[in-house]
C-alpha positions in Angstrom: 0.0 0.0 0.0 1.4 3.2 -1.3 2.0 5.0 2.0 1.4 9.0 0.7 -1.7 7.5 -0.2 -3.0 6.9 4.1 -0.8 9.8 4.7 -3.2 12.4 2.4 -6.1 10.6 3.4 -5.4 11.4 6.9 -5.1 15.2 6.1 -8.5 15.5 6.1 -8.7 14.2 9.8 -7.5 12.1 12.4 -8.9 8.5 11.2 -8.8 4.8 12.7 -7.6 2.0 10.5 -11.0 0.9 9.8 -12.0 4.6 8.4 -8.9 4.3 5.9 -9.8 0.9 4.4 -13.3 2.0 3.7 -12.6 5.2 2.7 -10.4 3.4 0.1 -12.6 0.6 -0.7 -15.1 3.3 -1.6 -12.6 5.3 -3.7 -11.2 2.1 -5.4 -14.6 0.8 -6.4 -14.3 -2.9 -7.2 -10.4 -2.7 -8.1 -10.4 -2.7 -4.0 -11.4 -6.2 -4.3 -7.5 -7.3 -3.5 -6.9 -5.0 -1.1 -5.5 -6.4 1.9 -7.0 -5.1 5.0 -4.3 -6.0 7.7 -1.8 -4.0 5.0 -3.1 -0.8 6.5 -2.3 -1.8 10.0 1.4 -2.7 9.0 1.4 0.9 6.9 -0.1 3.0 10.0 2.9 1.2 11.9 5.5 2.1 9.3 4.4 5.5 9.2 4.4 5.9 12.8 7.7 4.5 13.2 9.0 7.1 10.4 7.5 9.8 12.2 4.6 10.4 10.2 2.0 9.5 12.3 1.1 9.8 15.4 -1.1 7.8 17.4 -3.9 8.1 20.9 -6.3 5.1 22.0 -10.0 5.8 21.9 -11.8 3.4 24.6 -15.6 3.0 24.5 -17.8 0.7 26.8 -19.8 -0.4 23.7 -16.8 -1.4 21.7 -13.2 -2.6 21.6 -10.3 0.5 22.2 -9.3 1.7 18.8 -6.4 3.9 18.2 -6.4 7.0 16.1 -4.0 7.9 13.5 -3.6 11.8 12.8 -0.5 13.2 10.8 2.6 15.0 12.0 4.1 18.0 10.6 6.7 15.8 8.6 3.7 13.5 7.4 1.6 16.7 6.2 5.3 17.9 4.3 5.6 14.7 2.8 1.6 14.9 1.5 2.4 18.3 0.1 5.7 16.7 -1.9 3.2 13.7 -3.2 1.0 15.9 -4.5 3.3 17.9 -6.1 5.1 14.9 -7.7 4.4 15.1 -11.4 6.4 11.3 -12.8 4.5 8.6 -13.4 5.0 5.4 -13.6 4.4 3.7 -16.8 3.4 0.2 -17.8 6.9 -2.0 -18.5 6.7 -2.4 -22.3 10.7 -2.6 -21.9 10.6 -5.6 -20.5 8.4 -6.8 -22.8 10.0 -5.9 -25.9 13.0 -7.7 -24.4 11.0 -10.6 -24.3 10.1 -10.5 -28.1 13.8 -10.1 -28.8 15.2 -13.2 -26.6 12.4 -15.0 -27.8 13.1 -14.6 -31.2 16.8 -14.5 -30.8 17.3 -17.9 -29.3 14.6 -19.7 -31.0 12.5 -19.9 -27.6 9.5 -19.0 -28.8 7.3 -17.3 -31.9 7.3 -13.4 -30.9 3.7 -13.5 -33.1 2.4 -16.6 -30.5 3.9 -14.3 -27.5 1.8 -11.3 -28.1 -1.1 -13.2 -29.5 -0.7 -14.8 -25.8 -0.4 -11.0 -24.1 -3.1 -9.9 -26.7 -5.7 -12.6 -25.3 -4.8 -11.6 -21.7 -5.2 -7.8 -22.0 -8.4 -8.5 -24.0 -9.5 -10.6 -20.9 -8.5 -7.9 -18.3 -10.2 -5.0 -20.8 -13.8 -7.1 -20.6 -13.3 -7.0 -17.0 -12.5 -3.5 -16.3 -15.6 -2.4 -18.8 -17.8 -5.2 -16.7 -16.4 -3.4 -13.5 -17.4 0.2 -15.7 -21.2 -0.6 -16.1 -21.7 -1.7 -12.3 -20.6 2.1 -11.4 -22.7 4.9 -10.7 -21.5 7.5 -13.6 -19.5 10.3 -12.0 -18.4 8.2 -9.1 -14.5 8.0 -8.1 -14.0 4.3 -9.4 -16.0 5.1 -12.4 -13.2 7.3 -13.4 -10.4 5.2 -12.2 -12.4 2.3 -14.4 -12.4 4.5 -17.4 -8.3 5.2 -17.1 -7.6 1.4 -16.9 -10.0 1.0 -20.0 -8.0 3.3 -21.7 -4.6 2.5 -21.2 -5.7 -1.5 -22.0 -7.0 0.0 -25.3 -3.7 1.9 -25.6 -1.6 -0.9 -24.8 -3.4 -3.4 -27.3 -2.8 -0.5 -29.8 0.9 -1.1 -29.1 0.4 -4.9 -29.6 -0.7 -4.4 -32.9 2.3 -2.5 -33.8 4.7 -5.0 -32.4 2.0 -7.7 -34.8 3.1 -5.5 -37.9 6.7 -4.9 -37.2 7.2 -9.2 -36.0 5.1 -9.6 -39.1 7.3 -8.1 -41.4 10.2 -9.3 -39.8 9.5 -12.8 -40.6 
């Protein structure tokens, strides 16, 4: 879990643990479904440890003590330096270009058969995320988020077909 991520959420205000995860199960839409839950406990701990965080115990006679994370002056510097961060990161075609080239090179496999493979799995992956579009409330935060990944899965199969006609004409 990305920790400038529970850092600016807690900018807002002091949360628990329990307000994180749903505030990003909410944000994240159904790509939350793999999101770990105990992960934010071990992040609130890192943070704290780093001097991010800090942390006070909340008892109640109705339920179980909770402890409540609120940000530091270092954690609400390093929220402005996220959000000012302008790089990001982009998918590894690198590594799979490599893999074309090895392929090929030592006869390991058919570069055509290797992105027919990838083809087939993005394909999968873009029927998924537009699935995961339709059960979205339009305007909602995940419905954007959804509409990025459809996007960049159409991008990258657009790439795929230019590696089809350069492989293609390499043969």
């Amino acid at each position: 879990m990305q920790q400038e991520m529970v850092l600016a959420l807690l900018a807002k205000e002091p949360s628990h643990g329990y307000e994180l995860r749903a505030r990003i199960e909410k944000a994240l839409g159904p790509l939350a479904a793999g999101f770990n839950a105990g992960q934010m406990y071990v992040t609130l701990g890192r943070l704290e440890q780093a001097g991010l965080v800090t942390s006070t115990r909340e008892a109640a006679a109705e339920r179980p003590e909770r402890r409540i994370f609120e940000l530091t002056a270092k954690g609400r510097e390093r929220v402005q330096e996220w959000l000012s961060d302008v790089t990001w990161p982009r998918p590894d075609l690198t590594n799979f270009h490599l893999k074309l080239v090895v392929a090929a090179a030592g006869g390991l496999a058919d570069p055509l058969e290797v992105i027919g493979s990838q083809r087939r799995e993005l394909v999968r992956r873009l029927r998924d995320a537009q699935r995961a579009a339709l059960g979205e409330p339009d305007g909602s935060d995940a419905s954007l988020l959804l509409e990025g990944v459809v996007l960049r899965i159409e991008a990258d199969l657009t790439w795929l077909d230019a590696c089809v006609r350069a492989w293609g004409a390499a043969r």
